[in-house]
BAKOLZA-712896 format. One line per field, with one value per residue (C-alpha): residue number from 1; x, y, z; residue in one letter. Coordinates in steps of 0.2 Angstrom, whole numbers, always signed. Layout:
<nodes>
pos	(NUM	...)
px	(X	...)
py	(Y	...)
pz	(Z	...)
code	(A	...)
</nodes>
This chain:
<nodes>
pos	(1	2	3	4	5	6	7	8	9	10	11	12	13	14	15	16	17	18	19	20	21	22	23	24	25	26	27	28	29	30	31	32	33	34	35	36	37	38	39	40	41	42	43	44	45	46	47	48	49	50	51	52	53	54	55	56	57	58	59	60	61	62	63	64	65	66	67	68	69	70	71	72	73	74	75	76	77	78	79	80	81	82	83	84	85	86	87	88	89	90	91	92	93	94	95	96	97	98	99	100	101	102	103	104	105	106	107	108	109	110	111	112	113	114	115	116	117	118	119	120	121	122	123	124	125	126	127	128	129)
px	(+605	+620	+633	+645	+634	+637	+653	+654	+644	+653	+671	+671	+657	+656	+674	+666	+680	+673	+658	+651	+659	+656	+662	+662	+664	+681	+675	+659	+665	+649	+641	+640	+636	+636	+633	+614	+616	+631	+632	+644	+640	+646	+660	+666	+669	+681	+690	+693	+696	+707	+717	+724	+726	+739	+757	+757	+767	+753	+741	+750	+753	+737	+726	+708	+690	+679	+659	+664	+678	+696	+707	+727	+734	+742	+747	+746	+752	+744	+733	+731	+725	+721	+716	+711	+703	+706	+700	+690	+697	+694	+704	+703	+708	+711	+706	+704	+686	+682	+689	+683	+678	+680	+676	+682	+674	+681	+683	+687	+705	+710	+723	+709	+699	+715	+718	+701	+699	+715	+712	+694	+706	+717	+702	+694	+709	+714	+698	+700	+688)
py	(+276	+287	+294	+281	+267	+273	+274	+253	+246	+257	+257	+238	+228	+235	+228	+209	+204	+210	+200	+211	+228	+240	+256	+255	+270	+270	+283	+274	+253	+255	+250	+265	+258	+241	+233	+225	+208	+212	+214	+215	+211	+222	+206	+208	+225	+225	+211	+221	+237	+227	+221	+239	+241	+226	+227	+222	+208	+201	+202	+193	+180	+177	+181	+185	+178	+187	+182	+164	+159	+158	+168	+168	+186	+188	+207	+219	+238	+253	+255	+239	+221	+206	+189	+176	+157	+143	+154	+167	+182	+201	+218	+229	+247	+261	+279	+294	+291	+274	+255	+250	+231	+221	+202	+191	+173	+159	+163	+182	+189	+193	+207	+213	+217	+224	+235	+243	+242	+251	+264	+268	+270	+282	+293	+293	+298	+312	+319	+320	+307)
pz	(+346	+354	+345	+355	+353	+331	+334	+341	+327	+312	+317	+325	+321	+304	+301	+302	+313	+330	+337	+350	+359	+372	+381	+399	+412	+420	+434	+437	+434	+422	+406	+398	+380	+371	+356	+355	+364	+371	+392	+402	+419	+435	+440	+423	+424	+440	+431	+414	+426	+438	+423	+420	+441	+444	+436	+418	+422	+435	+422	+410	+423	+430	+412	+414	+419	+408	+404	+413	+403	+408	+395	+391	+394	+376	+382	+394	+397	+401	+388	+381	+385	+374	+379	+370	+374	+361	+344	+354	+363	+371	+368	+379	+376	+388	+386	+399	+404	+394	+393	+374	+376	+357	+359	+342	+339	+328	+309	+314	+311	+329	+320	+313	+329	+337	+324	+322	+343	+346	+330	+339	+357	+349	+342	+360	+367	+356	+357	+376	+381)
code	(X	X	X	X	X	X	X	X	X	X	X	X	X	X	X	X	X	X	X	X	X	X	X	X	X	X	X	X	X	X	X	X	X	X	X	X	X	X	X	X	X	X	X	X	X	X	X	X	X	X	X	X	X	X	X	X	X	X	X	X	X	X	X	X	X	X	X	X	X	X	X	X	X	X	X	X	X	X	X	X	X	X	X	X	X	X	X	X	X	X	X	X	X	X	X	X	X	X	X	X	X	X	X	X	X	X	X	X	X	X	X	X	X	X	X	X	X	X	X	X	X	X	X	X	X	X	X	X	X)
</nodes>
């Protein structure tokens, strides 16, 4: 197991209120990394990408199709995004090299998954990646 793939299951799934997560390569639009079970399929990954392209405002206007569901934009800036579909949702966090993907399911504490999910972000981001 990588050290990023480590760094997935202790800082956000180990928290109980993400359901699955993953890293994917901003350069590349790739899967870099994911939780076990968790993929992310190449449509998926221009969506999430595209998300941080369009003006904030687009996004928030338009929402998301991610893993075939449609999901209400909730916010979007330059380094984050969060959508969520009746009692599910995404975050999306935005690094220099990475977007952090962190999915929540019902009985989870969306806050929660925000919290650890943008924490993770900033850690990425400060150590330059």
């Amino acid at each position: 197991m990588s050290h990023l793939q480590n760094l997935l299951l202790d800082t956000l799934l180990g928290t109980k209120h993400v359901d699955s997560a993953a890293l994917i390569k901003l350069q590349e639009r790739s899967l870099c990394v994911a939780s076990p079970g968790f993929s992310i399929m190449p449509g998926d990954v221009r969506t999430l990408v595209n998300g941080f392209a369009k003006n904030p405002l687009q996004t928030r206007r338009e929402g998301l199709y991610f893993k075939e569901k449609d999901y209400k934009c909730i916010r979007a800036d330059d380094y984050s995004l969060y959508a969520k579909n009746e009692n599910t949702g995404v975050v999306v966090v935005k690094t220099h090299l990475y977007l952090l993907v962190a999915t929540y399911t019902e009985g989870m504490y969306p806050s929660v998954c925000v919290e650890a999910t943008e924490k993770l972000g900033e850690y990425l981001r400060g150590k330059g990646n």
